[in-house]
Structure formats: structure tokens, C-alpha cells
C-alpha positions as CSV (number, residue, x, y, z in Angstrom):
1,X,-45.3,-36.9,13.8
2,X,-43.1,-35.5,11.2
3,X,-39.3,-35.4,11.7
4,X,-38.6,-32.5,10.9
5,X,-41.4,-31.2,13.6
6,X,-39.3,-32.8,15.9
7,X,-36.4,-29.9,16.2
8,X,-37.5,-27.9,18.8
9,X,-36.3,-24.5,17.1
10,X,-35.8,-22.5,20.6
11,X,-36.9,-23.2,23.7
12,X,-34.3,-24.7,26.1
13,X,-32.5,-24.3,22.7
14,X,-31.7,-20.7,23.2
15,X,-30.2,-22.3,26.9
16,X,-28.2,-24.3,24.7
17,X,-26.9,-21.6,22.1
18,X,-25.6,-19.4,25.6
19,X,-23.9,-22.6,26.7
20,X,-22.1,-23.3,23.3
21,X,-21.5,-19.5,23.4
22,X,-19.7,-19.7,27.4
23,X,-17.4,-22.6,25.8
24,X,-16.2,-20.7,23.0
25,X,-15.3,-17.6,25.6
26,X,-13.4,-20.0,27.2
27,X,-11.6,-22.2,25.0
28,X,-10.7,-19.0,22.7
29,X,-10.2,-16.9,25.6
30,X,-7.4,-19.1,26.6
31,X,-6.3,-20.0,22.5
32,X,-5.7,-16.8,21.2
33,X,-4.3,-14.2,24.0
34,X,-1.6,-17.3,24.6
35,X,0.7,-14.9,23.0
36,X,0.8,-12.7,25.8
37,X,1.4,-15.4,28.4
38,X,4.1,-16.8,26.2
39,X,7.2,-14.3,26.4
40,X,6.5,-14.7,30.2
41,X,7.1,-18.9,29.9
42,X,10.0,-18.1,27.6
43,X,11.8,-15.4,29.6
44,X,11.1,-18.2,32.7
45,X,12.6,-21.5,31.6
46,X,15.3,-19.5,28.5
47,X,13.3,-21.3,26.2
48,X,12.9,-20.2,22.0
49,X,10.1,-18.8,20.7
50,X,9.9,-22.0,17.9
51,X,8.8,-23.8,21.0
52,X,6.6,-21.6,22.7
53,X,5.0,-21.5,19.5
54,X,5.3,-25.3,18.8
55,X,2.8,-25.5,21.8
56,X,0.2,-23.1,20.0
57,X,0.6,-25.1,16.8
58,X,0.2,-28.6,18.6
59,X,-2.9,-26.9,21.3
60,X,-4.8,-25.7,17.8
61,X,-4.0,-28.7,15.4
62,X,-5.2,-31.4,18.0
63,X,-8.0,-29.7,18.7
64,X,-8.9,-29.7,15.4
65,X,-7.7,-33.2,14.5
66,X,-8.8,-35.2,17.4
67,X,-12.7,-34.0,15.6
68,X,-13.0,-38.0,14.5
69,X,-13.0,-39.0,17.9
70,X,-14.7,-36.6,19.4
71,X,-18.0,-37.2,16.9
72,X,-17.7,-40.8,17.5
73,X,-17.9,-40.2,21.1
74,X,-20.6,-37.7,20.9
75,X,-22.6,-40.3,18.7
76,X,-21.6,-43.1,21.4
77,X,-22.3,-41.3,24.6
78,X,-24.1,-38.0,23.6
79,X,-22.8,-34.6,23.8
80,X,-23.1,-33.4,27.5
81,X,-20.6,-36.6,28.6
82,X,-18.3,-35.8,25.9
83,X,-18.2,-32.0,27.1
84,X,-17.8,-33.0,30.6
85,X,-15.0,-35.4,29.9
86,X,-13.1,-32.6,27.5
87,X,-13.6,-30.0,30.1
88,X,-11.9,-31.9,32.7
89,X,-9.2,-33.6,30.8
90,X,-8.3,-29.7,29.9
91,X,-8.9,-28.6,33.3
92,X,-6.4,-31.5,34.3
93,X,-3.8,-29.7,31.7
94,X,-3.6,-26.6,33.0
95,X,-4.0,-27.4,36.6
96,X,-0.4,-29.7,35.8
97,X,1.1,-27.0,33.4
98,X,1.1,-24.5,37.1
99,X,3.7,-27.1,38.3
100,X,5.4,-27.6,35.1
101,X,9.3,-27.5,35.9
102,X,9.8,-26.9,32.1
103,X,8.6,-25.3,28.6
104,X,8.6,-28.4,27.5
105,X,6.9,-30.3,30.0
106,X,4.3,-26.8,29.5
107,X,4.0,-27.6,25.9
108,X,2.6,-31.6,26.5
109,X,0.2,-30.6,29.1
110,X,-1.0,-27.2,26.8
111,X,-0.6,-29.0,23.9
112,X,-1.8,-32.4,23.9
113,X,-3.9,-32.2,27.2
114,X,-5.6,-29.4,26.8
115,X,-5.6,-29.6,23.1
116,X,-7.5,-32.9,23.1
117,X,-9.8,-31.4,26.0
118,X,-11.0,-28.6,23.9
119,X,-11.6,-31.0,20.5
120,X,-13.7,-32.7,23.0
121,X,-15.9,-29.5,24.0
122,X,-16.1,-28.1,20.3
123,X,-17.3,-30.5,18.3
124,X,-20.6,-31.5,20.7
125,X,-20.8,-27.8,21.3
126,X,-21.2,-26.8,17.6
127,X,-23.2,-30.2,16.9
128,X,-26.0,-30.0,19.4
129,X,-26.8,-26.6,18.3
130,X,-27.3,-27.6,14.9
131,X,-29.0,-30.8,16.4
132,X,-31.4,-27.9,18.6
133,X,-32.4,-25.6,15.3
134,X,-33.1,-25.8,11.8
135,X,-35.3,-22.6,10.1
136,X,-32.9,-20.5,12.8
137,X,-29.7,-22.5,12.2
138,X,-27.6,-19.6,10.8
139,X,-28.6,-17.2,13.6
140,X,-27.9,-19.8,16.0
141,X,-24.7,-20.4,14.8
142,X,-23.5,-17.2,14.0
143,X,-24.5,-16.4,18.0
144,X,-22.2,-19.3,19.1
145,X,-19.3,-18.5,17.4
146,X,-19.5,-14.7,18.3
147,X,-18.0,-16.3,21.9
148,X,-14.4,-17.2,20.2
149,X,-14.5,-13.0,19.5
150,X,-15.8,-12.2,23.0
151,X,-13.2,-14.4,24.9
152,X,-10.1,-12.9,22.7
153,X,-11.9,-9.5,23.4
154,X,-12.2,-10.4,27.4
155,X,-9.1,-12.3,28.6
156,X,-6.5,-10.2,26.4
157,X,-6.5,-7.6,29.7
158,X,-7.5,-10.2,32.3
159,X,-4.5,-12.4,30.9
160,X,-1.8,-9.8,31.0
161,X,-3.3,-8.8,34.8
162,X,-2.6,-12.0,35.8
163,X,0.4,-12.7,34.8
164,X,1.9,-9.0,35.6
165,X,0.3,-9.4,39.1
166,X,0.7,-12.9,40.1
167,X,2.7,-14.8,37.5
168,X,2.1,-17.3,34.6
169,X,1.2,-20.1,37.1
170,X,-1.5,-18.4,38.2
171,X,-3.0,-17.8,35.0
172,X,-3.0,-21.8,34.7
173,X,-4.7,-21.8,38.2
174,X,-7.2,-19.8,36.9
175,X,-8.1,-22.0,33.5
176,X,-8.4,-24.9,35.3
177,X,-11.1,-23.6,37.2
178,X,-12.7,-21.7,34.1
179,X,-12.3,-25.4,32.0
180,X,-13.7,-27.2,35.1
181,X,-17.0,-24.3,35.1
182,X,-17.3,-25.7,31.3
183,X,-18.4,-29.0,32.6
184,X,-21.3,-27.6,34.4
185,X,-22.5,-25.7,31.1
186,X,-22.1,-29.0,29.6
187,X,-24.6,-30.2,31.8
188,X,-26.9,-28.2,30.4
189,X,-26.7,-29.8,26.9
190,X,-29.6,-32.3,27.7
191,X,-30.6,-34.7,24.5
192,X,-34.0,-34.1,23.3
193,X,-34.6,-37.1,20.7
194,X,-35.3,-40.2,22.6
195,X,-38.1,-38.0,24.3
196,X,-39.3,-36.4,21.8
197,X,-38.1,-38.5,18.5
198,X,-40.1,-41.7,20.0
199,X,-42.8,-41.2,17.9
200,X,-41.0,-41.3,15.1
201,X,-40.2,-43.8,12.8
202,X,-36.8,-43.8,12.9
203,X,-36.2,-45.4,9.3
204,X,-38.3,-42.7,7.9
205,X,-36.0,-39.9,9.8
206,X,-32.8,-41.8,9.0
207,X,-33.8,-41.8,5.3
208,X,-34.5,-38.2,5.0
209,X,-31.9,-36.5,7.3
210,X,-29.0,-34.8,5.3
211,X,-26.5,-35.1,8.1
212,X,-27.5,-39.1,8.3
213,X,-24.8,-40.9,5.1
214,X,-23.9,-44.3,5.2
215,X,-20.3,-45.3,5.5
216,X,-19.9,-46.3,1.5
217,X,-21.8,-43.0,0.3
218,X,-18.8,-41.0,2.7
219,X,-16.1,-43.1,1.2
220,X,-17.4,-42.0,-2.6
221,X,-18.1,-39.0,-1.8
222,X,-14.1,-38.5,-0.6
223,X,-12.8,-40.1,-3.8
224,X,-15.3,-37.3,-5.9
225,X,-14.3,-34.5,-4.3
226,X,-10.4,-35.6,-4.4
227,X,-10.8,-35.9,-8.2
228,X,-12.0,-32.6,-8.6
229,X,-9.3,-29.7,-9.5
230,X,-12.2,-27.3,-8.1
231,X,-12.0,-28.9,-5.0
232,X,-8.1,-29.7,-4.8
233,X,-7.8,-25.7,-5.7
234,X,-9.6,-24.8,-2.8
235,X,-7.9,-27.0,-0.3
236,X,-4.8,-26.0,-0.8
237,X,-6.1,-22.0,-1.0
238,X,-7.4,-23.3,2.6
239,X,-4.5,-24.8,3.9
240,X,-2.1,-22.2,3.5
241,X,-4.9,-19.7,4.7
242,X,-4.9,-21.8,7.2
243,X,-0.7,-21.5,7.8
244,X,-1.1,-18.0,7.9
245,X,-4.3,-17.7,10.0
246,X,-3.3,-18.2,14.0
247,X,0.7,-16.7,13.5
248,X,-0.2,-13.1,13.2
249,X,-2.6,-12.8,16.6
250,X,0.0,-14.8,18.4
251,X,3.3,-12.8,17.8
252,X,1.3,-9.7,17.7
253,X,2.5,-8.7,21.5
254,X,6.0,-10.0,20.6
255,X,6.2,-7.3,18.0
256,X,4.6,-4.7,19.6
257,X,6.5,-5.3,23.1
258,X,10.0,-6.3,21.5
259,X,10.0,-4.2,18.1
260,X,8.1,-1.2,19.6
261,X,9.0,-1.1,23.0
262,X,4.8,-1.4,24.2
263,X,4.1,-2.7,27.5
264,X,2.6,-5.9,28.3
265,X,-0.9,-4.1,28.9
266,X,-0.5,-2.4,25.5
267,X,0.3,-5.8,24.0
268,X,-2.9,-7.1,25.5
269,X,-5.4,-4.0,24.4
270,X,-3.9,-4.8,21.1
271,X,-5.2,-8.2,20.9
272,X,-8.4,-7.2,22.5
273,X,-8.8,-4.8,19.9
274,X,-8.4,-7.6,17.1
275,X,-10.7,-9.8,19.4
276,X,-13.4,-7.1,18.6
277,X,-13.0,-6.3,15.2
278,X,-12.9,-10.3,14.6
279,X,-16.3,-10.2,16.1
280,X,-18.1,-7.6,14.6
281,X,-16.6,-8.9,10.8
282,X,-17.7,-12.3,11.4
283,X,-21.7,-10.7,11.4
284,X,-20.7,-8.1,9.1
285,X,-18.8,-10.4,6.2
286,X,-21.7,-13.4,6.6
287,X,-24.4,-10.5,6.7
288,X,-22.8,-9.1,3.1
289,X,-22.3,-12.8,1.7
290,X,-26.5,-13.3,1.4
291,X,-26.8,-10.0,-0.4
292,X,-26.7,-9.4,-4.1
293,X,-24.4,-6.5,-5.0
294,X,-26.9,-3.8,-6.7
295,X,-24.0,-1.4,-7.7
296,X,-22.5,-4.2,-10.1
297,X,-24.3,-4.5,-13.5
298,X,-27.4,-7.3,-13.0
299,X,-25.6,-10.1,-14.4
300,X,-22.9,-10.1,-11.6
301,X,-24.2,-8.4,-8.9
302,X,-27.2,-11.0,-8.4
303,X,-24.7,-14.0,-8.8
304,X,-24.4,-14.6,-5.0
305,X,-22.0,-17.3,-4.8
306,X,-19.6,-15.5,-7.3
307,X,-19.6,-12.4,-5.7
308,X,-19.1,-13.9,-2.0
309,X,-16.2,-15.8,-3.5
310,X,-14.5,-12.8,-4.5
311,X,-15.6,-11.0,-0.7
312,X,-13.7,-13.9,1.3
313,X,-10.8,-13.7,-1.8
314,X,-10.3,-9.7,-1.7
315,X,-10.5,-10.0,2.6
316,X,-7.8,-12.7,1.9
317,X,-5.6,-11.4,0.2
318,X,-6.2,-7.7,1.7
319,X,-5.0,-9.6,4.9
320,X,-1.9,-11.1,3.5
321,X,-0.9,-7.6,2.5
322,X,-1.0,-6.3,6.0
323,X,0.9,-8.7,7.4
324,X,3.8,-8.2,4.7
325,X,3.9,-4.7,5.9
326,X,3.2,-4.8,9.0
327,X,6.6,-2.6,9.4
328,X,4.6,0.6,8.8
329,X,3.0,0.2,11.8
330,X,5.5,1.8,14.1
331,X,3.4,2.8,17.1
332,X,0.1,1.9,19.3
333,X,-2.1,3.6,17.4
334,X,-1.2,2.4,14.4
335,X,-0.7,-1.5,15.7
336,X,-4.2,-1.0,16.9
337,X,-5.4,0.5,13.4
338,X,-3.5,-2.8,12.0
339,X,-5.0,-5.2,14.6
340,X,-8.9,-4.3,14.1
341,X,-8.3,-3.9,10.1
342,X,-6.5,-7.5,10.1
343,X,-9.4,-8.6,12.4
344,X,-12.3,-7.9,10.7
345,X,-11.2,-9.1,7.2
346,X,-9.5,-12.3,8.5
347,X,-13.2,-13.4,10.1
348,X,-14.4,-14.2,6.1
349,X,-11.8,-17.3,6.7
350,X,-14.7,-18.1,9.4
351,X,-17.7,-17.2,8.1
352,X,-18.0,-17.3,4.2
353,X,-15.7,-20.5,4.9
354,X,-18.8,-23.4,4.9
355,X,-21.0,-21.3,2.8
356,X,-18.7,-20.9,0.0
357,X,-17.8,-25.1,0.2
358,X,-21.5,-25.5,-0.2
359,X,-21.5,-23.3,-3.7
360,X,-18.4,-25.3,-4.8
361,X,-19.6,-29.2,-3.9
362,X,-23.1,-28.5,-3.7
363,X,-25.3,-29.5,-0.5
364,X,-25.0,-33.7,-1.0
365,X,-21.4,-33.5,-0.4
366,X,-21.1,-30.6,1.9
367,X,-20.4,-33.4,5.2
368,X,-17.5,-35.0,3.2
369,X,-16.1,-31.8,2.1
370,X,-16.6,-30.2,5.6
371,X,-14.4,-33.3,7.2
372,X,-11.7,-33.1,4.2
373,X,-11.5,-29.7,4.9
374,X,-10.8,-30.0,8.6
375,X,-7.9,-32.1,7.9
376,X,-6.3,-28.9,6.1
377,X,-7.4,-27.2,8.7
378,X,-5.4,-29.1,11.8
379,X,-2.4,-29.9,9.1
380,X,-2.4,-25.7,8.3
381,X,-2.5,-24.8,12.1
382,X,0.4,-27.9,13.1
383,X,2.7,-26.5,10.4
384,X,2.3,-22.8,10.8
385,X,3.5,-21.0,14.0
386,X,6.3,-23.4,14.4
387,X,7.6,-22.0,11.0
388,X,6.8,-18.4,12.1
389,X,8.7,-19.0,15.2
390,X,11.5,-20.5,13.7
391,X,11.9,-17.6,11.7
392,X,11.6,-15.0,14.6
393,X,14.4,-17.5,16.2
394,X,16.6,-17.2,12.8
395,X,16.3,-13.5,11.9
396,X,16.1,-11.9,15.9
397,X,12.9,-10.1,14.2
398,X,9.5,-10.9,14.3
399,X,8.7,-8.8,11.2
400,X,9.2,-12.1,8.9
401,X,6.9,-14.0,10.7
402,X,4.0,-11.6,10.2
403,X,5.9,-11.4,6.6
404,X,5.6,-15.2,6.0
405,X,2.0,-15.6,7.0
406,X,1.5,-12.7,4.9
407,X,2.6,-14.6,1.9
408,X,0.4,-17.4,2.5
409,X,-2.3,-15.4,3.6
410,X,-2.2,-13.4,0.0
411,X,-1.4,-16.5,-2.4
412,X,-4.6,-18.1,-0.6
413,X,-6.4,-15.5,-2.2
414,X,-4.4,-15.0,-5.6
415,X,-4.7,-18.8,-6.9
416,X,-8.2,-18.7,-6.1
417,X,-8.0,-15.9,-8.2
418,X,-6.8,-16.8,-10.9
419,X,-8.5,-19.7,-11.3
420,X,-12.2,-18.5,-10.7
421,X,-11.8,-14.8,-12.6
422,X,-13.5,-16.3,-16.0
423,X,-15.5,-19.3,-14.9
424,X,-18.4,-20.4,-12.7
425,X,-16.8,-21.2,-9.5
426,X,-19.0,-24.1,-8.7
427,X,-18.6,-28.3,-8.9
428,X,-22.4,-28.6,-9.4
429,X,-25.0,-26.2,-9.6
């Protein structure tokens, strides 16, 4: 049997794309419409908004940082344990975060709790579909990841319902059963290679999988790539796209409920509408990314990985401009027009994200890059909204917030710029 015969391609993969696909409903469903939970927790215990969003800062970054552990986990006990154990060690957070007596006893269980919980679920969720596909990988993917859209899109109104109707400690009640239903999709995610892999020779399929390196190959791979300006350039572009990314969604019904006098269910509509918009740019932006732009003169336009380089650079820096002026937007309407614009271009900071590192490092180095980049990633989301909050807190306006993501959001995109205009934006070809 050939190895790569062995990925089944579909099948009970497609059972395994709509469970990865529930878990990102939930786990963004909970992540990103926080905001509207979060005046509610800081009108309740007099707390800051520094510390309300301290706890979205820590909930993102360890989910992202505790990655390590969770793939040694999911190498050690497979992914459906690892799932189980994540969704109930978050269910366990925001079952004690109802009883919480204070914000700060609220930001440990949301935080760390639940933040470790959901690194637990997302990295076997977004492994074993890889693991499940490879000539429909992209599709696959791309279907997964549509669920962080949908949940933003589903519990925005549910959220605000909630808490309106029967308070914030409800809306804990209510995760903890949702995170405790993400076990049983986890059960789904059966392993398929000791069944059919046995006929394999396993040192053959070691040898040629790409996602198999050894531990010393990693380790040079990590100094190569550090060496690199190319490289360097586009980390830091990434970490302070990264600052920028999660402030704006979260202080959106802050601003629209404390600057514009909106209601809580306008707030909420608001972030649903960014939800949506999010969604429909992810497909859109990675759909445009594979195409060669005909309208440019032959030279350029059939230069793919320039001229997706300069897509996720203009949606960039397009998004860091919206946020500086987000002052225009005086009403609803035009926080909604804002919302969906700001969604759909901030969704190349998703999708053109992994292609793009492949142009720059080139396919051998793309799991090294990948891992160095999620390190910017939980460093940029730790450092961000605590900083955004702290200048709400300073100024009594949540205009600079949006203002300083903006400027990160924009020099993400200029440096990159600059640096890329005149020359091949590639490490190897």
C-alpha cells in the first residue's frame, strides 16, 4: 500500500470537517462577542476596562501559546482525548466563572481555564483535518475555519439575550454546557492510521511525510529563518498585526453603546454583522489569492505570490485606516457599514496568512515558520487589548483604542511595503 493512499480524502472525514467546524462555533462564539458580556462584568464588580480586557488578552494568548502542549498531547494520546480533556477543563471555567465573587477571580477561570481548555480543542481540531485530507486539504480547511465566522455571527444576539434577560452568570451556565457538548463532537474524531496505516511500512511513510522532521532539522530550521531579514520583516509585520487584530471587535459595543448611545442589542447586531462579513472575506480573499490578476500587465499580474502579498498588505493597511477614523462613524448604520468593511478585509490576516509564509520560506520550512509565527501570534494577542484598554481607562474614550490598533494595524502593512515594493518577496523560490 502506498502512504499517501492511506488518507482517506472524505468519508467519515466530511464527519470530521462538521465536527472541527461545531468547535470553532463554539470556542469563537464565546471569544469574540466577550465584548458584549464585558461592560455587564464591569458595571457588576466596579471593575476597569484594562482588566476586563486583560482577560480577553490572557483567554486568546494562552490559547494560542499553550499550542506546544497541546500537539505533544495530541501526538501522546491522539486527538479525540485531547479534545475531550480541553472541552471539559473549559467547561470547568465557565461553570466556576457563574460563582465568581470577583472580576478578578472572572479573569483566572476565563482566562487561564478556559484559555488552556480551548488551546486543547484547536490544535487536534485543525490537525486531524489535515491528518483526514490531502488533494481536498484547502476546501477542508477553509470549511473548518468558516465556524469562528458563524459563531461570532450566532452568539452576538444570543449573548446580549442572555445577559439582558437573565444576567452574565447565566451566560457562563450556558458555555459550560455548550464546552461540555464539545467533548461529545470530540468523540467523533476517531484515528484512522493504526487501522488503516498497518500495512504500511512505517519507515517508508516517516521518510516521505512533510509534516514528519526530526528534532535537529526543527532546531536548524529555527536558527535559518531567524537569520533571515525576510523573515524577521515579516514577524514583526505579524506581530503588531497581531496587537491590533482582537482590540477593535472587542471594544466595538463599548463604542457604539458608550460613544453613540446604541443599545446592548444594537451593540450585538453590530458584531454579528462583522461576524458575517469576516466569513464571507475569509472565502473571498483566499478565493482571489490563487488567481492571477489579468487587468495588470502579464509580467505582474501572473506573479501570484507577489500580487497576494500586496492583497493581504492593501486589506492591512485599509484596515488600519478604519480604525484611526473610526470617529466618522457616528451612527448604526454607519458602525455597521464600518463593522462589515473592517470584517471582510481583516480576514486576509487569516487566510492569505499560511499561504503567503509558504511563498516567503518555501514548503521545507513552512512547520518551523508556522510554529515561530505562533509565538508572535500569542505574544501580539497578550500585549494588545490590555494596552487598548488601558487607554480607554486613561483618555475616558474608546476612540484611541480603535486609534491605536489602527496604527499597528496600518504599519503592519506599510513596512511590508516598503520593503517588498522593488524586490522578489520570497526566501527561496
Amino acid at each position: 500500500m502506498k502512504a499517501q493512499n492511506a488518507v482517506p480524502d472524505g468519508g467519515w472525514g466530511w464527519v470530521i470537517v462538521f465536527g472541527s467546524f461545531l468547535l470553532h462555533v463554539a470556542m469563537d462564539g464565546f471569544v469574540y462577542p466577550l465584548g458584549v458580556v464585558s461592560e455587564a462584568l464591569v458595571t457588576e464588580f466596579a471593575s476597569t476596562t484594562t482588566i476586563s480586557a486583560l482577560m480577553l488578552a490572557l483567554l486568546t494568548g494562552i490559547t494560542l501559546g499553550v499550542g506546544p502542549l497541546a500537539s505533544a498531547l495530541t501526538t501522546r494520546f491522539g486527538c479525540r482525548l485531547t479534545v475531550i480533556s480541553g472541552a471539559f477543563l473549559a467547561a470547568l471555567g465557565s461553570f466556576l466563572s457563574a460563582f465568581a465573587s470577583s472580576m478578578w477571580m472572572i479573569t483566572f477561570f476565563v482566562g487561564v481555564l478556559i484559555g488552556v481548555g480551548c488551546g486543547l480543542i484547536y490544535c487536534p481540531a485543525v490537525l486531524i483535518v489535515t491528518i483526514y485530507f490531502e488533494k481536498k486539504r484547502s476546501l477542508a480547511t477553509g470549511m473548518m475555519a468558516c465556524g469562528a465566522g458563524v459563531g461570532t455571527i450566532l452568539f452576538g444576539p444570543i449573548d446580549d439575550f442572555v445577559v439582558r434577560t437573565y444576567g452574565w452568570r447565566c451566560f457562563f451556565f450556558m458555555f459550560s454546557i455548550l464546552f461540555i457538548a464539545c467533548s461529545l463532537v470530540g468523540v467523533t474524531f476517531r484515528s484512522f492510521e493504526k487501522k488503516q496505516l498497518k500495512d504500511v511500512e512505517s519507515d517508508e511513510f516517516l521518510r516521505e511525510s512533510p509534516e514528519v522532521k526530526s528534532i535537529e532539522e526543527s532546531q536548524q530550521n529555527n536558527k535559518d529563518l531567524l537569520k533571515s531579514s525576510t523573515f524577521l520583516l515579516y514577524l514583526i509585520s505579524f506581530l503588531m498585526t497581531c496587537i491590533g487584530y482582537n482590540s477593535p471587535i472587542y471594544f466595538l459595543p463599548k463604542r457604539a453603546q458608550e460613544a453613540l448611545g446604541l443599545t446592548s442589542s444594537d451593540a450585538a447586531w453590530i458584531v454579528s454583522i462583522y461576524g458575517m462579513s469576516n466569513t464571507i472575506g475569509r472565502f473571498v480573499l483566499g478565493w482571489i489569492g490563487d488567481k492571477e490578476f489579468t487587468f495588470l500587465p502579464s509580467d505582474i499580474g501572473k506573479d501570484k505570490p507577489r500580487n497576494r502579498l500586496f492583497l493581504y498588505i492593501s486589506c492591512l493597511t485599509l484596515c488600519g485606516f478604519l480604525c484611526i477614523g473610526v470617529g466618522f462613524f457616528q451612527s448604526f448604520f454607519t458602525l455597521c457599514i464600518f463593522a462589515g468593511i473592517f470584517g471582510f478585509l481583516l480576514a486576509a490576516a487569516v487566510s492569505l496568512v499560511s499561504v503567503i509564509l509558504v511563498d516567503l520560506v518555501g514548503i521545507e520550512k513552512i512547520g518551523s515558520a508556522f510554529g515561530i509565527v505562533l509565538v508572535a501570534q500569542a505574544i501580539g494577542t497578550l500585549i494588545g487589548p490590555p494596552i487598548a484598554g488601558w487607554l480607554s481607562d486613561l483618555s475616558g474614550d474608546s476612540l484611541w483604542s480603535f486609534v491605536f490598533s489602527g496604527l499597528n494595524l496600518t504599519f503592519s502593512g506599510v513596512i511590508l511595503l516598503l520593503r517588498f515594493a522593488k524586490s522578489k518577496p520570497f526566501i527561496y523560490k
